[in-house]
mmCIF file of the N, C-alpha and C atoms, coordinates in Angstrom:
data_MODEL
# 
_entry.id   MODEL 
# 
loop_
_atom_site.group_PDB 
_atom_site.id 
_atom_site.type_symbol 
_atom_site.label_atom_id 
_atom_site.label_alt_id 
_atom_site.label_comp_id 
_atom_site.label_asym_id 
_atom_site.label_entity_id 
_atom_site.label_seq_id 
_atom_site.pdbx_PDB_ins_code 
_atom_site.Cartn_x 
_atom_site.Cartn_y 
_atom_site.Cartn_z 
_atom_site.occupancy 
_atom_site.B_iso_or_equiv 
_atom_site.pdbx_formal_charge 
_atom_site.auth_seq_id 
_atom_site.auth_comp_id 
_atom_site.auth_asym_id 
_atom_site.auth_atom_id 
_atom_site.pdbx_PDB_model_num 
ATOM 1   N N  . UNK A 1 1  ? -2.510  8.526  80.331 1.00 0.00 ? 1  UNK A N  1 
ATOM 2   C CA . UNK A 1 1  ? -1.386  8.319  81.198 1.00 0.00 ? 1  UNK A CA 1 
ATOM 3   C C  . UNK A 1 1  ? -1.871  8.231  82.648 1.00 0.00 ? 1  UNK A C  1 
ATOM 4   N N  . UNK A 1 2  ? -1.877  7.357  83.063 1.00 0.00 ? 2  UNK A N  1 
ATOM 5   C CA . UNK A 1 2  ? -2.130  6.717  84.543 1.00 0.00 ? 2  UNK A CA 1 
ATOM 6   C C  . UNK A 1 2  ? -0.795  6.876  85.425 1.00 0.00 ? 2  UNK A C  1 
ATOM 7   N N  . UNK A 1 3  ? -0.669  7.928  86.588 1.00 0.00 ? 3  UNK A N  1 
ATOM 8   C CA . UNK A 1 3  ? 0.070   7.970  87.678 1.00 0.00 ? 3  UNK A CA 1 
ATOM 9   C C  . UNK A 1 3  ? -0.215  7.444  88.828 1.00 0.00 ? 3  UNK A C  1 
ATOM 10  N N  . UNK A 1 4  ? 1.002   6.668  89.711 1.00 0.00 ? 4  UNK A N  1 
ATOM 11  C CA . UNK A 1 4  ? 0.568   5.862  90.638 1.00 0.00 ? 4  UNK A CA 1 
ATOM 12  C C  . UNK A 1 4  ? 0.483   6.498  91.887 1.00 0.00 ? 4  UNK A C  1 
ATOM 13  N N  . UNK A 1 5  ? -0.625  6.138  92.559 1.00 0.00 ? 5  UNK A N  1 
ATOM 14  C CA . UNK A 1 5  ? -0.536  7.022  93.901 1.00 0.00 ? 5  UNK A CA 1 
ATOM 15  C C  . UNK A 1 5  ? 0.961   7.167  94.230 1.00 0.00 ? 5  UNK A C  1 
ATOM 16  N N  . UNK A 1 6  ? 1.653   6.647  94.554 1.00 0.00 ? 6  UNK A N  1 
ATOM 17  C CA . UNK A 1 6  ? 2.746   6.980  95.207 1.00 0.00 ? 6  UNK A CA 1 
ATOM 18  C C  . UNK A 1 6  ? 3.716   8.223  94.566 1.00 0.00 ? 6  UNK A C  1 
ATOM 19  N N  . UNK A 1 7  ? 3.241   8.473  93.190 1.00 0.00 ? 7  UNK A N  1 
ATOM 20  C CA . UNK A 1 7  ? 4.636   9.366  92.319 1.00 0.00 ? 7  UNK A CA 1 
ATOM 21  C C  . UNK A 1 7  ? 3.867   10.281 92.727 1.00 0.00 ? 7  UNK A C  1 
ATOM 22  N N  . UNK A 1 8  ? 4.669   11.469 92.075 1.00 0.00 ? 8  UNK A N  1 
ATOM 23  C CA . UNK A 1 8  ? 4.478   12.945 92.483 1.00 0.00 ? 8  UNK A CA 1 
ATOM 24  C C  . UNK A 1 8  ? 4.758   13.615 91.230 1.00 0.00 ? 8  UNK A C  1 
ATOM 25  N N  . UNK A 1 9  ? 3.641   14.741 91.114 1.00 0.00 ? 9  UNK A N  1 
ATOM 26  C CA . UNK A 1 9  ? 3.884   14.993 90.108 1.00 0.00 ? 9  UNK A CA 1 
ATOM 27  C C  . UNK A 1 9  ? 4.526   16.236 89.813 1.00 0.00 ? 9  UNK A C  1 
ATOM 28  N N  . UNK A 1 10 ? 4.679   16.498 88.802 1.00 0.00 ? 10 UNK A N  1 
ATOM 29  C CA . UNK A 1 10 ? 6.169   17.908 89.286 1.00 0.00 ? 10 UNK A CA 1 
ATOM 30  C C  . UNK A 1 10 ? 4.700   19.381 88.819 1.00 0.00 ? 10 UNK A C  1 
ATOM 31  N N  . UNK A 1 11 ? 3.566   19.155 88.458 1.00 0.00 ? 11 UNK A N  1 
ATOM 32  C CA . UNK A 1 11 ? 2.886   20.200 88.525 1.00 0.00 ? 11 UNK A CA 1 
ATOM 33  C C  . UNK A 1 11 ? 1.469   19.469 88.894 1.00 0.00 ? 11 UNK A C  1 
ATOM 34  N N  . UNK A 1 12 ? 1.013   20.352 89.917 1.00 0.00 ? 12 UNK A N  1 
ATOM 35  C CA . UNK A 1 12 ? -0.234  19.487 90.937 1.00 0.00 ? 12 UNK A CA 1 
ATOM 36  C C  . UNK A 1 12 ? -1.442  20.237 89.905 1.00 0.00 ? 12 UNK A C  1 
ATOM 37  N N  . UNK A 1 13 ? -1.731  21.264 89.301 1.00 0.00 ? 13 UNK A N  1 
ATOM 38  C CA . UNK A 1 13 ? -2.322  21.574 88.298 1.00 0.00 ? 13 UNK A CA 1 
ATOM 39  C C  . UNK A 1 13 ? -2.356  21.456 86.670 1.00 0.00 ? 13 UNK A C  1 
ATOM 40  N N  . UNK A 1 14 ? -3.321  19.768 87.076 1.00 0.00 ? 14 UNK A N  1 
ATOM 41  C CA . UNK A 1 14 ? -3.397  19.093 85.637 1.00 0.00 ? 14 UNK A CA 1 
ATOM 42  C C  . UNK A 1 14 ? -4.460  20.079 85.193 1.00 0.00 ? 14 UNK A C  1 
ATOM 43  N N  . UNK A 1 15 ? -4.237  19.417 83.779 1.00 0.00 ? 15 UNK A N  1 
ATOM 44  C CA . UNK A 1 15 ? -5.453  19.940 82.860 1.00 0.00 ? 15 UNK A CA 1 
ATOM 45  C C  . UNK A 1 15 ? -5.474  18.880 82.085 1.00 0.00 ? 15 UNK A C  1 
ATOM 46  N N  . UNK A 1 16 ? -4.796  17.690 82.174 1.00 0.00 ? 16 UNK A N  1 
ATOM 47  C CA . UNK A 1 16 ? -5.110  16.885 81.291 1.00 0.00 ? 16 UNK A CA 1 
ATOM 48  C C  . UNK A 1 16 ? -5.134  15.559 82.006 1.00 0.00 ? 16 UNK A C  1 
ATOM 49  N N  . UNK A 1 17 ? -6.566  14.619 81.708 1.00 0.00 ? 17 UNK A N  1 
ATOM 50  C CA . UNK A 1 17 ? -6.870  13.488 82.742 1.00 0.00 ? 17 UNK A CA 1 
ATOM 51  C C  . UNK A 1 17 ? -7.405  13.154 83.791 1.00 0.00 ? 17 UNK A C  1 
ATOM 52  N N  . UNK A 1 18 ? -7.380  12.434 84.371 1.00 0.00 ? 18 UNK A N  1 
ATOM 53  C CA . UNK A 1 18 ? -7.603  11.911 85.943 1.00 0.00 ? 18 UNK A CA 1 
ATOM 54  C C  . UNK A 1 18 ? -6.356  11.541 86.667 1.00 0.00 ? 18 UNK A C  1 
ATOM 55  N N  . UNK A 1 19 ? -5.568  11.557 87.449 1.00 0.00 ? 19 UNK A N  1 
ATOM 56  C CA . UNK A 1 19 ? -4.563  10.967 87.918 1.00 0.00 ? 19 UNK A CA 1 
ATOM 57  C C  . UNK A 1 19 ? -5.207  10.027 89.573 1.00 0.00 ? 19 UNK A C  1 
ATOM 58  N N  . UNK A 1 20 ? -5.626  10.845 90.010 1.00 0.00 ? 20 UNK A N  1 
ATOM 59  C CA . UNK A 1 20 ? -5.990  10.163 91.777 1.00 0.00 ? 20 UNK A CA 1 
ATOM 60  C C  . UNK A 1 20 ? -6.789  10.804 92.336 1.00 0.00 ? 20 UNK A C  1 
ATOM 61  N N  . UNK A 1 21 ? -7.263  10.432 93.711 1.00 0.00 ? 21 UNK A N  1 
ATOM 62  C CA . UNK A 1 21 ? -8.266  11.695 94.515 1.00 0.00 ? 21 UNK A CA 1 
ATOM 63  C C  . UNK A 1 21 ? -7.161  12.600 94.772 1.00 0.00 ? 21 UNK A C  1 
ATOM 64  N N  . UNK A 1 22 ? -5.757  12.235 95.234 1.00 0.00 ? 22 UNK A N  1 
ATOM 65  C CA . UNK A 1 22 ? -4.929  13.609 95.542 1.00 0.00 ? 22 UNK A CA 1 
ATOM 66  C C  . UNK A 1 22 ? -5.242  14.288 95.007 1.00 0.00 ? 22 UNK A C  1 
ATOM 67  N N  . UNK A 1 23 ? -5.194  14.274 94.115 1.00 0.00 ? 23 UNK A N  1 
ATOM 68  C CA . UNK A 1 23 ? -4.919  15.797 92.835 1.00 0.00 ? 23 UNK A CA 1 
ATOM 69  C C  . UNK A 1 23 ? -6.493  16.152 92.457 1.00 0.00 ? 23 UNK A C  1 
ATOM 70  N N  . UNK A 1 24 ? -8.015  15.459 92.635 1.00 0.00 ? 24 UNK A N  1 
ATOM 71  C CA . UNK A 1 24 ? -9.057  15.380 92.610 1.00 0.00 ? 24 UNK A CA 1 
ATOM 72  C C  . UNK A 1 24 ? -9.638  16.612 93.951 1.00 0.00 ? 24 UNK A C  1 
ATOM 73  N N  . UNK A 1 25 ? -10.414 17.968 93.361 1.00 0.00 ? 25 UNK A N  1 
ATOM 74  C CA . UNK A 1 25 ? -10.431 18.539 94.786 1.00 0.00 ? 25 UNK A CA 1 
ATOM 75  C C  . UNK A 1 25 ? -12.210 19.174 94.485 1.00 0.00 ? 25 UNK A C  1 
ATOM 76  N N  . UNK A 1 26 ? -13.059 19.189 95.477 1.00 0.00 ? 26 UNK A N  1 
ATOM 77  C CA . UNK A 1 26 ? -13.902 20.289 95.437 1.00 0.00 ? 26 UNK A CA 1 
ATOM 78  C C  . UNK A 1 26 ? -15.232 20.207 94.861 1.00 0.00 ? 26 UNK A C  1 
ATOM 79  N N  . UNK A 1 27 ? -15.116 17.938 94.630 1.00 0.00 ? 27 UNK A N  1 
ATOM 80  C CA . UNK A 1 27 ? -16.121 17.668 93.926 1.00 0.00 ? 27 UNK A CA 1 
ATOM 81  C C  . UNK A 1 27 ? -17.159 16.699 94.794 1.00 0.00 ? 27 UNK A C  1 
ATOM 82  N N  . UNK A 1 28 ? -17.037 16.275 96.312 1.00 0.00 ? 28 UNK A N  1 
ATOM 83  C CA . UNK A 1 28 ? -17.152 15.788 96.955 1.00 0.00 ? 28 UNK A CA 1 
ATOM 84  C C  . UNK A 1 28 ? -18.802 14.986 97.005 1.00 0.00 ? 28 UNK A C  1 
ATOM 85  N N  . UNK A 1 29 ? -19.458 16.256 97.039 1.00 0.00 ? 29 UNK A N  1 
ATOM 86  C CA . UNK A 1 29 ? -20.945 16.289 96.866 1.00 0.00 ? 29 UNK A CA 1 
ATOM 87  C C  . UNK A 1 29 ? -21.761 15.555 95.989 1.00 0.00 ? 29 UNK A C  1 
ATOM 88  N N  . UNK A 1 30 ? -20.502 15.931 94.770 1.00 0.00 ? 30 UNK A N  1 
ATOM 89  C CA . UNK A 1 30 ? -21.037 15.607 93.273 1.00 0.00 ? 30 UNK A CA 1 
ATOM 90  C C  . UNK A 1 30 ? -20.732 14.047 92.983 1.00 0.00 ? 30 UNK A C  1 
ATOM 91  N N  . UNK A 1 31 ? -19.356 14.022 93.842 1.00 0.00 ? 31 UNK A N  1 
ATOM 92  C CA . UNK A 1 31 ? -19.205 12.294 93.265 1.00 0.00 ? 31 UNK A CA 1 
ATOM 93  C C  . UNK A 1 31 ? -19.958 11.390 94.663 1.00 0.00 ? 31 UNK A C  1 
ATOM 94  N N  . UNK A 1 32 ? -20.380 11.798 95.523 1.00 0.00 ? 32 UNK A N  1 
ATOM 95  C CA . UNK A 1 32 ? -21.053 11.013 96.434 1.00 0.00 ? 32 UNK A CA 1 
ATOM 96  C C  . UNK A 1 32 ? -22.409 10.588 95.634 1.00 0.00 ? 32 UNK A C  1 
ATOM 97  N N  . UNK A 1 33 ? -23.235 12.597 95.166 1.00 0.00 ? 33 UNK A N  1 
ATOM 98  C CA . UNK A 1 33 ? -24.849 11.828 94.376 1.00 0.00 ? 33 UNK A CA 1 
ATOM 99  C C  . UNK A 1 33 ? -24.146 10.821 93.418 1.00 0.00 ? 33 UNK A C  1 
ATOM 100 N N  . UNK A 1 34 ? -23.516 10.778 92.757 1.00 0.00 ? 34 UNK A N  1 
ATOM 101 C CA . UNK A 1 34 ? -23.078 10.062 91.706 1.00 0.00 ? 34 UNK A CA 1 
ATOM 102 C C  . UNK A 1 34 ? -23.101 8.417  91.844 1.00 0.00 ? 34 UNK A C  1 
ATOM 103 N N  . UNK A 1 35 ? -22.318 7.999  92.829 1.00 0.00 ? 35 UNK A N  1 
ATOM 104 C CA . UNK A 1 35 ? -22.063 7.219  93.789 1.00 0.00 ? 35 UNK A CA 1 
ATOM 105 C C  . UNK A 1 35 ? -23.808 6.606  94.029 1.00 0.00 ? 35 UNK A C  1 
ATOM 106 N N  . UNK A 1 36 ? -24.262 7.123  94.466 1.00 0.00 ? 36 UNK A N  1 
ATOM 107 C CA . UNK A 1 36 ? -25.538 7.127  95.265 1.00 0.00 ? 36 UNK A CA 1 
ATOM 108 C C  . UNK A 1 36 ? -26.674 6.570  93.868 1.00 0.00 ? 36 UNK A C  1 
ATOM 109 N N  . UNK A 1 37 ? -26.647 7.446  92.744 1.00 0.00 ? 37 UNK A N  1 
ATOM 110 C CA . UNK A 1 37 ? -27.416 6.844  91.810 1.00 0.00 ? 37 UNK A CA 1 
ATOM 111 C C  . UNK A 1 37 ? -27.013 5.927  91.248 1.00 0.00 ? 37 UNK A C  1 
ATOM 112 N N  . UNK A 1 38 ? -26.114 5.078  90.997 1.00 0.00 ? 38 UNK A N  1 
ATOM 113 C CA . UNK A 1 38 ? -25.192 4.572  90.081 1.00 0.00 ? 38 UNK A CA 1 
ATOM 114 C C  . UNK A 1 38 ? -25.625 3.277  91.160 1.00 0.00 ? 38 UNK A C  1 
ATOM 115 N N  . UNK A 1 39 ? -25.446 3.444  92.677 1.00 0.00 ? 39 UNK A N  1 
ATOM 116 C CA . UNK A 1 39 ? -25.440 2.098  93.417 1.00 0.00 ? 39 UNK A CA 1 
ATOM 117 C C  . UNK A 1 39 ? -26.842 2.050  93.425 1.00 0.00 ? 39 UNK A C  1 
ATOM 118 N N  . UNK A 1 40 ? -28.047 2.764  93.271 1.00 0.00 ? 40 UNK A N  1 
ATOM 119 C CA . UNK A 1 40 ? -29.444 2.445  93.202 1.00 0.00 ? 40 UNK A CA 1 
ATOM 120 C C  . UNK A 1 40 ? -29.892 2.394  91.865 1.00 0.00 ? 40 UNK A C  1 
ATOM 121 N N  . UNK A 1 41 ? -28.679 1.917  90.963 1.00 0.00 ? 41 UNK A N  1 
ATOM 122 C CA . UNK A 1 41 ? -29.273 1.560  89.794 1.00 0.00 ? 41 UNK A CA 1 
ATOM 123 C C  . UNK A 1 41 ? -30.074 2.615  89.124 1.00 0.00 ? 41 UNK A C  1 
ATOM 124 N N  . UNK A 1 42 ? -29.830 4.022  89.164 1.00 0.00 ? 42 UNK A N  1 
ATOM 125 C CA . UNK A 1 42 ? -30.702 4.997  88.317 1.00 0.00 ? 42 UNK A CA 1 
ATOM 126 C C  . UNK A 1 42 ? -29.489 5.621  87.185 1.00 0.00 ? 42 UNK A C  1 
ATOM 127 N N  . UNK A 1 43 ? -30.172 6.120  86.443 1.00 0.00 ? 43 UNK A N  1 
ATOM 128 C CA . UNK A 1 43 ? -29.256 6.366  85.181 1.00 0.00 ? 43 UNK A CA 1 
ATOM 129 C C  . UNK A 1 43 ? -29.255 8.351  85.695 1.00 0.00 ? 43 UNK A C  1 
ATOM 130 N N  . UNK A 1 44 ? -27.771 8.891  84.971 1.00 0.00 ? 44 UNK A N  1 
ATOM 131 C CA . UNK A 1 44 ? -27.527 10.056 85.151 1.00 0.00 ? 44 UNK A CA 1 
ATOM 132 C C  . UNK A 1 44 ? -27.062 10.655 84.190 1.00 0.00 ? 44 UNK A C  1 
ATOM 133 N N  . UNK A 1 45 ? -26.773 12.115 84.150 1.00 0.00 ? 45 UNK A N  1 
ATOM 134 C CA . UNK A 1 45 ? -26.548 12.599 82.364 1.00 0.00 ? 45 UNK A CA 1 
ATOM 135 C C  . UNK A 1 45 ? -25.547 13.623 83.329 1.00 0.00 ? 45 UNK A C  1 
ATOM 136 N N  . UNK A 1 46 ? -24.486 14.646 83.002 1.00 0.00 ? 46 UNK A N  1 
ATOM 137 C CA . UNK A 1 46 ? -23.669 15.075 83.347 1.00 0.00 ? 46 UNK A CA 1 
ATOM 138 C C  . UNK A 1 46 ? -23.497 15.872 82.087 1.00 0.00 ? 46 UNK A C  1 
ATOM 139 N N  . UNK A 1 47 ? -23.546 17.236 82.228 1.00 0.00 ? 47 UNK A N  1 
ATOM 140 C CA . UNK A 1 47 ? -23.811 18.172 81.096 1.00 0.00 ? 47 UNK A CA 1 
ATOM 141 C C  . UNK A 1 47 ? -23.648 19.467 81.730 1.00 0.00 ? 47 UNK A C  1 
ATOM 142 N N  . UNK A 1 48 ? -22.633 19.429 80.767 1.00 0.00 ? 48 UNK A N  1 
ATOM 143 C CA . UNK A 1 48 ? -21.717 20.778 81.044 1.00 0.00 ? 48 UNK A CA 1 
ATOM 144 C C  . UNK A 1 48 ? -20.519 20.943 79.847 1.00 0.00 ? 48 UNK A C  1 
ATOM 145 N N  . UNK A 1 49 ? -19.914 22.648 79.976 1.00 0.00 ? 49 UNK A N  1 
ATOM 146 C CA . UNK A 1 49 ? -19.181 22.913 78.693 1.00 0.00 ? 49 UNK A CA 1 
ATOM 147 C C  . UNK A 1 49 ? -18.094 22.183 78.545 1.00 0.00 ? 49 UNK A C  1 
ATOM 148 N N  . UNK A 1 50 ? -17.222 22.057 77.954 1.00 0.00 ? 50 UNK A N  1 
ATOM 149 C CA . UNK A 1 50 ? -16.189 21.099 77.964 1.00 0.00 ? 50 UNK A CA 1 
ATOM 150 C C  . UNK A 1 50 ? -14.927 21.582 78.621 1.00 0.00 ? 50 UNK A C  1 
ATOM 151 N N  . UNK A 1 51 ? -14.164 20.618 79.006 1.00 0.00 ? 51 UNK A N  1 
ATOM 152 C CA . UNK A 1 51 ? -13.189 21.104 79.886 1.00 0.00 ? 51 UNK A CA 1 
ATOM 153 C C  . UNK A 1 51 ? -13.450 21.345 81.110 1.00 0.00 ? 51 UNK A C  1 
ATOM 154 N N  . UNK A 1 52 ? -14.263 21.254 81.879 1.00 0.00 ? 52 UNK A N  1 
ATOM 155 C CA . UNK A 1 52 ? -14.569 21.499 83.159 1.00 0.00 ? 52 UNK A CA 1 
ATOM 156 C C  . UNK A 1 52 ? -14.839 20.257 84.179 1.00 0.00 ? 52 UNK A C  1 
ATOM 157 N N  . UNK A 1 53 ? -13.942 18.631 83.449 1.00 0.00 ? 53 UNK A N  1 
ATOM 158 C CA . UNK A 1 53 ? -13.918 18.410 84.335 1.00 0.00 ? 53 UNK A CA 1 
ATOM 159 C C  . UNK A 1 53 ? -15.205 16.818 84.650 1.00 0.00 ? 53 UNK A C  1 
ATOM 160 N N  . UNK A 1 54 ? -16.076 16.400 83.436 1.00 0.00 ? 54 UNK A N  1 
ATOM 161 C CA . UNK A 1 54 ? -16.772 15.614 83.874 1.00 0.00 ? 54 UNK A CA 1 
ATOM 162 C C  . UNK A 1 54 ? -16.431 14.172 83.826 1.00 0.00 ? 54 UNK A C  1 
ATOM 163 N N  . UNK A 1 55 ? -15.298 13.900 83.048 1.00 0.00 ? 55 UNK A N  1 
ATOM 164 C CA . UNK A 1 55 ? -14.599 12.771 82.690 1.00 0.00 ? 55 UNK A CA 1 
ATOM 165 C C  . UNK A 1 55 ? -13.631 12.570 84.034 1.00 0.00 ? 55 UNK A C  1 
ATOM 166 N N  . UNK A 1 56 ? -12.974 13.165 84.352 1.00 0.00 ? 56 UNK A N  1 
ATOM 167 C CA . UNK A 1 56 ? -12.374 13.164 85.926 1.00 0.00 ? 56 UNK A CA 1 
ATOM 168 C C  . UNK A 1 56 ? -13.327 13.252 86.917 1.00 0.00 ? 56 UNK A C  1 
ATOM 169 N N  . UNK A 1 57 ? -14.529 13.462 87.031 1.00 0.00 ? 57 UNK A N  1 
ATOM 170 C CA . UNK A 1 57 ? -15.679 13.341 88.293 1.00 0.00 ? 57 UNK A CA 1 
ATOM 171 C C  . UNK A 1 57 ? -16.423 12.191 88.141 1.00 0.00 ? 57 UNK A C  1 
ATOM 172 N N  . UNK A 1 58 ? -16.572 11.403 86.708 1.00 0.00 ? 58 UNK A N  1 
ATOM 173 C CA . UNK A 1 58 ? -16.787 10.039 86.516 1.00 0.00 ? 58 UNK A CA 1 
ATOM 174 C C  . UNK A 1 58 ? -15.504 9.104  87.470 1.00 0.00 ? 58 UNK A C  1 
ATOM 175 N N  . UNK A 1 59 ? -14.656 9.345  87.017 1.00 0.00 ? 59 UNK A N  1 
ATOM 176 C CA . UNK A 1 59 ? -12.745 8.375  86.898 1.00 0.00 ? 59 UNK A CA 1 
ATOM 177 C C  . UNK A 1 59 ? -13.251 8.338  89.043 1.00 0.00 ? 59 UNK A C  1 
ATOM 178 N N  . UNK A 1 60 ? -13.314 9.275  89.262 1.00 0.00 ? 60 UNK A N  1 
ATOM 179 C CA . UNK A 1 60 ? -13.359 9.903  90.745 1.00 0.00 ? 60 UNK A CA 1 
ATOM 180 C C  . UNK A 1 60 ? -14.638 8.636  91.477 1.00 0.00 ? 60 UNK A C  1 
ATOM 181 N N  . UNK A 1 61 ? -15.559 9.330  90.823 1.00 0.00 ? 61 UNK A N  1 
ATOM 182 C CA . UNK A 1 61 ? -16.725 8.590  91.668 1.00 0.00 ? 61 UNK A CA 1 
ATOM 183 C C  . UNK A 1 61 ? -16.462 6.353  91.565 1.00 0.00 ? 61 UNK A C  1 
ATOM 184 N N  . UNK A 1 62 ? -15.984 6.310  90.253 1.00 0.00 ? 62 UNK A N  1 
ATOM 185 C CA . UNK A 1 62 ? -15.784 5.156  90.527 1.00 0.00 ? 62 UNK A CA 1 
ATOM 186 C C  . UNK A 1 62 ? -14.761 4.449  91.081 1.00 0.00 ? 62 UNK A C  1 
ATOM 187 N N  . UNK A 1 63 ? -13.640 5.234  91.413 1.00 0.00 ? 63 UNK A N  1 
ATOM 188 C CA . UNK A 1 63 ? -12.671 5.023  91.828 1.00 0.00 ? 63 UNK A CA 1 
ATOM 189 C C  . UNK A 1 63 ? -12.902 4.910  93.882 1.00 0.00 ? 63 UNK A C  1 
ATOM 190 N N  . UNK A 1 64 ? -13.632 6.093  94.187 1.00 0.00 ? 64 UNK A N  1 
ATOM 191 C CA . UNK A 1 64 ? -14.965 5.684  95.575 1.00 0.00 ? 64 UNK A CA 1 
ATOM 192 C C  . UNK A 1 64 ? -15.372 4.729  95.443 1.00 0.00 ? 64 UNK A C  1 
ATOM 193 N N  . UNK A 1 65 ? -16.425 4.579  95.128 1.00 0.00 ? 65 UNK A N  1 
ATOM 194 C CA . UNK A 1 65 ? -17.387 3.586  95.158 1.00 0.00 ? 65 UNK A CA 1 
ATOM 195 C C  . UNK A 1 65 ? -16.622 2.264  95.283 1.00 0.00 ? 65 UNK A C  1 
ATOM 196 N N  . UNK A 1 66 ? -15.601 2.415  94.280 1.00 0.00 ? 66 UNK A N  1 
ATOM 197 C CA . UNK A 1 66 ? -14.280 0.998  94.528 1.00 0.00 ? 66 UNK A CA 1 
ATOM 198 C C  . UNK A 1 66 ? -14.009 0.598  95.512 1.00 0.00 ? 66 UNK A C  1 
ATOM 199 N N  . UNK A 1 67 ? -13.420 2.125  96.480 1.00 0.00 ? 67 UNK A N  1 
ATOM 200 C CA . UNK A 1 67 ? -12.468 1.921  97.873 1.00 0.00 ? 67 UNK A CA 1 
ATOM 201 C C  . UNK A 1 67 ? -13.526 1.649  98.772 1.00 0.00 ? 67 UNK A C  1 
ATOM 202 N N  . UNK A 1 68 ? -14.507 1.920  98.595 1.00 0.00 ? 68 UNK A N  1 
ATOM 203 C CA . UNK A 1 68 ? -15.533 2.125  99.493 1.00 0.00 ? 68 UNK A CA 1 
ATOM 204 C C  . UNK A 1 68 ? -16.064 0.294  99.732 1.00 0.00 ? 68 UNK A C  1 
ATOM 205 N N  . UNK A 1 69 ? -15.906 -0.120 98.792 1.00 0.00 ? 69 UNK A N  1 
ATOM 206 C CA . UNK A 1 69 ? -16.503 -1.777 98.502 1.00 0.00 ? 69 UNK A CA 1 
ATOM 207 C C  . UNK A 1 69 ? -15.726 -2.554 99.888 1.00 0.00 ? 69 UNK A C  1 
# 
């Protein structure tokens, strides 16, 4: 389920998805290296327990790298 920047959502603490950078907080660092290897063409692995979040810091970084173009 894809929300459009403009809606609002009636609880700002998802747990399920990516929605936008609004609701995206605290990962800044992480989706810049991300960003950074991805545009120099190096490959990256992202490993960690589940639920914490790496499928929304993917959605994130490319969704940058987009606006950023």
């Amino acid at each position: 389920m894809k929300i459009k920047m403009s809606e609002k959502l009636n609880n700002p603490f998802l747990v399920n998805g990516y929605h936008s950078p609004v609701y995206f907080c605290d990962r800044k660092t992480e989706t810049e290296k991300i960003i950074s290897a991805l545009s120099n063409d190096r490959n990256i692995s992202l490993i960690s327990p589940r639920r914490l979040g790496k499928t929304g810091l993917i959605h994130n970084a490319f969704l940058s790298a987009e606006q950023a173009r």
